[in-house]
C-alpha positions as CSV (number, residue, x, y, z in Angstrom):
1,X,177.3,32.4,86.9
2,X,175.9,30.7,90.5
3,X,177.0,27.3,91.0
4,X,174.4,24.8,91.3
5,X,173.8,22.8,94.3
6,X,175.3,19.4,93.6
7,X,172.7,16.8,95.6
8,X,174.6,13.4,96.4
9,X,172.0,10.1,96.2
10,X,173.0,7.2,98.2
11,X,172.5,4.5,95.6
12,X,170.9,2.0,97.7
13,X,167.9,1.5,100.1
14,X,164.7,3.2,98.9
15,X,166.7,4.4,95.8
16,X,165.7,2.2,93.8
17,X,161.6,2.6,94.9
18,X,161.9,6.3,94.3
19,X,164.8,7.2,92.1
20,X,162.2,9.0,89.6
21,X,161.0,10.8,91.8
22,X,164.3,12.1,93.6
23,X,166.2,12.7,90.2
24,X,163.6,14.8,88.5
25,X,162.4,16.6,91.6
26,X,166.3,17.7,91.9
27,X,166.9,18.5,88.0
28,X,163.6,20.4,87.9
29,X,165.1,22.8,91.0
30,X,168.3,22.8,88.1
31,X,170.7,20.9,90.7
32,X,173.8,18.2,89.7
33,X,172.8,14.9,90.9
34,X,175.3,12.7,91.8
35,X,174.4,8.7,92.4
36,X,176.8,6.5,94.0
37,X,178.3,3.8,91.8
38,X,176.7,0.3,91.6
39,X,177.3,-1.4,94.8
40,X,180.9,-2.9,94.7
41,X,183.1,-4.7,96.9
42,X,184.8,-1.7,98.1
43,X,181.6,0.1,99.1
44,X,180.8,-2.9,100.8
45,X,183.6,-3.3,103.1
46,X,183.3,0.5,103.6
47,X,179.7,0.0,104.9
48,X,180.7,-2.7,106.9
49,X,183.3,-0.6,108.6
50,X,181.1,2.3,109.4
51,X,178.3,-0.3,110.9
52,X,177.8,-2.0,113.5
53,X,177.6,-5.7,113.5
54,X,173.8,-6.1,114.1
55,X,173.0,-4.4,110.6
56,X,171.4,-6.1,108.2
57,X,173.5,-6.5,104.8
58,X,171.4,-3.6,103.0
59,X,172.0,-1.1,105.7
60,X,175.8,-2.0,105.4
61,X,175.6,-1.4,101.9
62,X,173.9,1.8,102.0
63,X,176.2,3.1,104.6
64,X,178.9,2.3,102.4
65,X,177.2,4.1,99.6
66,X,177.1,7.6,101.9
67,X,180.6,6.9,102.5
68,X,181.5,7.0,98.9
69,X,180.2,10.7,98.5
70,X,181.6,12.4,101.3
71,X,183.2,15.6,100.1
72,X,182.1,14.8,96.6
73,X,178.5,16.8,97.5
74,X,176.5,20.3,98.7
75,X,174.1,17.9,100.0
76,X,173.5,14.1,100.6
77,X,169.7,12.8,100.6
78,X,168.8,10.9,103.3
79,X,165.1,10.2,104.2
80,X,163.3,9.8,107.0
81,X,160.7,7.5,106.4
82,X,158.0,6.5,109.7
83,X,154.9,6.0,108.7
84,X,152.1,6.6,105.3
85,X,148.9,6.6,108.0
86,X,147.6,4.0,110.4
87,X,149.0,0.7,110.2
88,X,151.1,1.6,107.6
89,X,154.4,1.6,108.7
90,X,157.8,0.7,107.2
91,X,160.9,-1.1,109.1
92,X,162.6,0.9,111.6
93,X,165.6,1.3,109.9
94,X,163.9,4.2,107.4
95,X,163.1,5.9,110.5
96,X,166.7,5.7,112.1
97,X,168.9,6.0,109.4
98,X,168.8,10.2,108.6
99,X,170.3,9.9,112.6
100,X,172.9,6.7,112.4
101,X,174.6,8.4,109.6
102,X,174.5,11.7,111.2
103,X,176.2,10.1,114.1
104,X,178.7,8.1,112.2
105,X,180.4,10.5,109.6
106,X,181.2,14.1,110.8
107,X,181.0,17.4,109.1
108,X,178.4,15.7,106.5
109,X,175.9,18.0,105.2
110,X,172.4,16.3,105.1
111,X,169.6,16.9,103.1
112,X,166.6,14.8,104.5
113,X,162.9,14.9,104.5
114,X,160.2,13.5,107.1
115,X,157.3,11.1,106.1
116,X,155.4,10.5,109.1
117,X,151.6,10.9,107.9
118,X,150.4,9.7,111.7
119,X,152.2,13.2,112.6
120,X,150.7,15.1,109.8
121,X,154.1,15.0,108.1
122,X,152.9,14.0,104.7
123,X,155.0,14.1,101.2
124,X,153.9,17.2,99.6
125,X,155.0,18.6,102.9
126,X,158.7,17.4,103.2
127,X,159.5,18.4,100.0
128,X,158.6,21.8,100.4
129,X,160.5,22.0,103.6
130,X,163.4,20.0,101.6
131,X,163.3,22.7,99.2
132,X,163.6,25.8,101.8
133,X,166.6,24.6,102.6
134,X,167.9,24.6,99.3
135,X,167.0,28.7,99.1
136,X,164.0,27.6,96.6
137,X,160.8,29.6,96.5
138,X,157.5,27.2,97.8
139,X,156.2,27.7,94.0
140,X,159.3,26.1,92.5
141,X,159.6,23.5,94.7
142,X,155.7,22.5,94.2
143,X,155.9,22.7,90.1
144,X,159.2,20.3,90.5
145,X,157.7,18.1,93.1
146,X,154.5,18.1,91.0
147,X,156.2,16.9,87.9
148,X,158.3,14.7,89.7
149,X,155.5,12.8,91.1
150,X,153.7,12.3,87.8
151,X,156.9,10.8,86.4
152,X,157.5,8.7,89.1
153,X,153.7,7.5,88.9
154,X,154.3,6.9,84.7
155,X,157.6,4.6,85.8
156,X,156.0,2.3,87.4
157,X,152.7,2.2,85.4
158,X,154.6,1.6,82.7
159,X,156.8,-1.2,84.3
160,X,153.4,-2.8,85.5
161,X,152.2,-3.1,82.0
162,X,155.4,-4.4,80.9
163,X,155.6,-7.1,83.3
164,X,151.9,-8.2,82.6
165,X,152.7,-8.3,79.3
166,X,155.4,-10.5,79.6
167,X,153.7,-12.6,81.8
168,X,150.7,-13.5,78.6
169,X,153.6,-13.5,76.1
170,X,155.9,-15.7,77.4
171,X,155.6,-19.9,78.1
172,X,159.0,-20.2,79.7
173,X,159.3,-20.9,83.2
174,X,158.2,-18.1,85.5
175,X,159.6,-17.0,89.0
176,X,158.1,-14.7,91.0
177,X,160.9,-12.7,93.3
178,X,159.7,-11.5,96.5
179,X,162.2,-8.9,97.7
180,X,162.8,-5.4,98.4
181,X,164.2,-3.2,95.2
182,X,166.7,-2.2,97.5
183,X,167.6,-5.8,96.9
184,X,166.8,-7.6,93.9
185,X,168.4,-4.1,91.9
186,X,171.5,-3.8,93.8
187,X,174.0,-5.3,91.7
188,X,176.1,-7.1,94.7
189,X,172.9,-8.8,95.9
190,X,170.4,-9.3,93.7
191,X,171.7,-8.9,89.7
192,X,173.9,-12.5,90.4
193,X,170.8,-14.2,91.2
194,X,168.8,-12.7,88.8
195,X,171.5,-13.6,85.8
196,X,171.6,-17.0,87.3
197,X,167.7,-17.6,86.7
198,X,168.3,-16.1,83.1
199,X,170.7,-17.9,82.5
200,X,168.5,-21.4,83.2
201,X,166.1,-19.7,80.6
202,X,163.6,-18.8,83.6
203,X,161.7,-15.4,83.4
204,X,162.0,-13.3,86.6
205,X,158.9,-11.4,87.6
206,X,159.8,-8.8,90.3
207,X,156.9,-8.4,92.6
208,X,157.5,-5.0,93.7
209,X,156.5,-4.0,90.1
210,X,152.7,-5.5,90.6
211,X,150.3,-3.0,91.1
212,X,150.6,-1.3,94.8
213,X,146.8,-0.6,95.2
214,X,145.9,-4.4,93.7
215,X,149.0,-6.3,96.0
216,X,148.5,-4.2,99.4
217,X,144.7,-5.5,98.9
218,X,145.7,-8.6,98.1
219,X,147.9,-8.9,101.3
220,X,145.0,-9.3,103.7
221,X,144.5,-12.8,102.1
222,X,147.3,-13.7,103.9
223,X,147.4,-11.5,106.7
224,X,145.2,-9.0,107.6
225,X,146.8,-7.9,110.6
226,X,150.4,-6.9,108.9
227,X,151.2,-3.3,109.3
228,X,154.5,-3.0,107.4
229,X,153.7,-1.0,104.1
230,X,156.5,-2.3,101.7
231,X,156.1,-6.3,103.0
232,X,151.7,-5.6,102.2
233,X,153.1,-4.8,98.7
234,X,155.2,-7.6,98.0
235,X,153.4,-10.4,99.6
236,X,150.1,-9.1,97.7
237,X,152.2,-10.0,95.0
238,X,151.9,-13.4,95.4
239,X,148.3,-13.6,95.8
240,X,148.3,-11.6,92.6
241,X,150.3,-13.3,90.7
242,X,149.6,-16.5,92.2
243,X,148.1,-18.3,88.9
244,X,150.7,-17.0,86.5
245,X,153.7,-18.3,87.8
246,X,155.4,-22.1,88.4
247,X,157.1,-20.7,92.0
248,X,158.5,-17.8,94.4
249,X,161.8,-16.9,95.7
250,X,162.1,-15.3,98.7
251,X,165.2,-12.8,98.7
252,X,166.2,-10.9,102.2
253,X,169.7,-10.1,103.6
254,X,170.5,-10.8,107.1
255,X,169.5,-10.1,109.9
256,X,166.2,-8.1,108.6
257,X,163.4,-8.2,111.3
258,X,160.1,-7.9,108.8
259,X,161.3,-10.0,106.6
260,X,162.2,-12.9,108.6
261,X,158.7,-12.8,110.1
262,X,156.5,-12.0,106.8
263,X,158.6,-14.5,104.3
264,X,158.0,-17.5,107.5
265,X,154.8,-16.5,107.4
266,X,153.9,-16.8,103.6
267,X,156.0,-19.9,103.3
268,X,153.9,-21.5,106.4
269,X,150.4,-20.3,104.8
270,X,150.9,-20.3,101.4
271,X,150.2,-24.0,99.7
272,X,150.0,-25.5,96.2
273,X,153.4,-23.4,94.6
274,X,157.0,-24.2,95.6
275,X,158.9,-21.8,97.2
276,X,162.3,-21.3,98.4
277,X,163.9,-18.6,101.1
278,X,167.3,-17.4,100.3
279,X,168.8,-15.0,102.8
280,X,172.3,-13.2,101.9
281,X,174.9,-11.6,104.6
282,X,178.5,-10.5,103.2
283,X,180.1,-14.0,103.5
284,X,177.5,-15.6,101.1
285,X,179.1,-17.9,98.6
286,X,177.8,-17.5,94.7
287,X,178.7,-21.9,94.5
288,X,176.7,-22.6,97.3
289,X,173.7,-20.2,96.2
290,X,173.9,-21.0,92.7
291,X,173.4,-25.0,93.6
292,X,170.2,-24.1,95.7
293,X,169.1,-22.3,92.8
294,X,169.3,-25.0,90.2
295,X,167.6,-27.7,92.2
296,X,165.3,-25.6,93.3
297,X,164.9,-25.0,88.8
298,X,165.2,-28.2,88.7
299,X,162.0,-29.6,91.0
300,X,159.9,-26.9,89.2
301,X,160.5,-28.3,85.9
302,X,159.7,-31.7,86.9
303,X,156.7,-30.5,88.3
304,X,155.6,-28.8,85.2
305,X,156.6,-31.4,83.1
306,X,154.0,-33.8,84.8
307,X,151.0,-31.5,85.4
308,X,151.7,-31.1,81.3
309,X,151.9,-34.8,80.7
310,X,148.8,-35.5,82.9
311,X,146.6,-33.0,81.0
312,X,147.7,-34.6,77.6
């Protein structure tokens, strides 16, 4: 019987935006998959040691994450990811990475696809080419990519009615997170602030799960000049959301360009909800997050507390 091609997925970066997609594309073609573990302190140091210092904390992590499946693989998936048309590009570091790792590890076998719409290089497109190289006929690959796109597209419609759901059901104090997924899902970075807000009885809603056509309209309110696809999403968010929730955390690991600039700029324009800006690096302390956290809980309630007694 023929082996199957075993298809390693780094379990960090755009992951977690497209993991639908990726997994049933791959078990559709009737490969293994193999994810990386949840981001641990192992992987981390071992991202850190294949990186150089200017990396941001998420590119360390996902370096260490490549690391881990070296020689465990046929193939590991690494995208290159420019731009979805004009003025809608993503940070630099989608583009670059297929190349850093290439350069860093040797004899790694790469599976990679191009999105750069500008260049005519559209989805449909690299993930035919993906699948030559796999030996898979263009009909194959087009049925798998075809059913992997429509369960990608059910994911998140169904996590978008979930979340607005939650948001009529619940009166408990609501935070919007503004954050990549790579991020607030990555169970180094984001899960202990997460559990933190839980555990203060405070309802997390993730604003990567909004609606992408609603929030990248929504982001002109704010700035209609921003070109960065995944920043329109999640700053859309706010606007979106803007009447549902009590206040907005910022999440963003250093030193990441787009970030810096779009969360300055939201917390400069944006008036009337409280918001806080927490950026991580690998020698962030839980204690000294955790306390920001609370107080930050803590001058939300107050808030809501009077606006509540006022209307009484």
């Amino acid at each position: 019987m023929e082996n199957k091609i075993k298809i390693g997925i780094p379990r960090a970066f755009l992951y977690f935006k497209y993991k639908n997609l990726w997994e049933t594309f791959f078990k559709e073609l009737n490969c293994d998959i193999l994810v990386s573990p949840e981001t641990n302190k192992q992987i981390l140091k071992d991202g850190i040691n294949n990186s150089i210092d200017e990396s941001c904390l998420s590119s360390k992590i996902y370096m260490g994450h490549v690391y881990h499946l070296i020689n465990k693989v046929d193939y590991i998936l690494v995208p290159r990811i420019v731009s979805f048309g004009q003025k809608e590009v993503v940070c630099t570091k989608f583009n670059a990475m297929y190349d850093i790792v290439n350069n860093t590890f040797k004899n790694i076998k790469l599976l990679e696809y191009n999105i750069d719409v500008k260049e005519n290089q559209g989805e449909l497109k690299a993930f035919l080419k993906m699948g030559r190289v796999m030996g898979q006929s263009s009909i194959s690959v087009l049925k798998a990519y075809l059913k992997a796109k429509k369960a990608q597209e059910y994911f998140e419609h169904k996590e978008t009615i979930k979340q607005e759901q939650l948001l009529l059901d619940t009166n408990k104090l609501k935070m919007l997170i503004v954050s990549h997924p790579y991020n607030i899902y990555d169970k180094l970075i984001g899960y202990p602030i997460i559990k933190y807000l839980e555990g203060f009885d405070v309802v997390p809603i993730y604003a990567d799960i909004a609606n992408k056509e609603e929030t990248t309209k929504k982001s002109k309110e704010i700035s209609n000049t921003l070109y960065w696809t995944y920043n329109k999403e999640l700053i859309g968010a706010i606007e979106y959301y803007k009447d549902k929730i009590d206040g907005i955390i910022f999440i963003s690991t250093f030193p990441c360009g787009p970030d810096s600039l779009v969360n300055e700029l939201c917390i400069r324009k944006i008036k009337g909800i409280p918001m806080t800006n927490i950026i991580l690096d690998e020698l962030e302390g839980e204690a000294g997050m955790h306390t920001r956290i609370e107080s930050f809980i803590d001058i939300i309630r107050e808030k809501r507390n009077r606006r509540e007694i006022t209307n009484e």
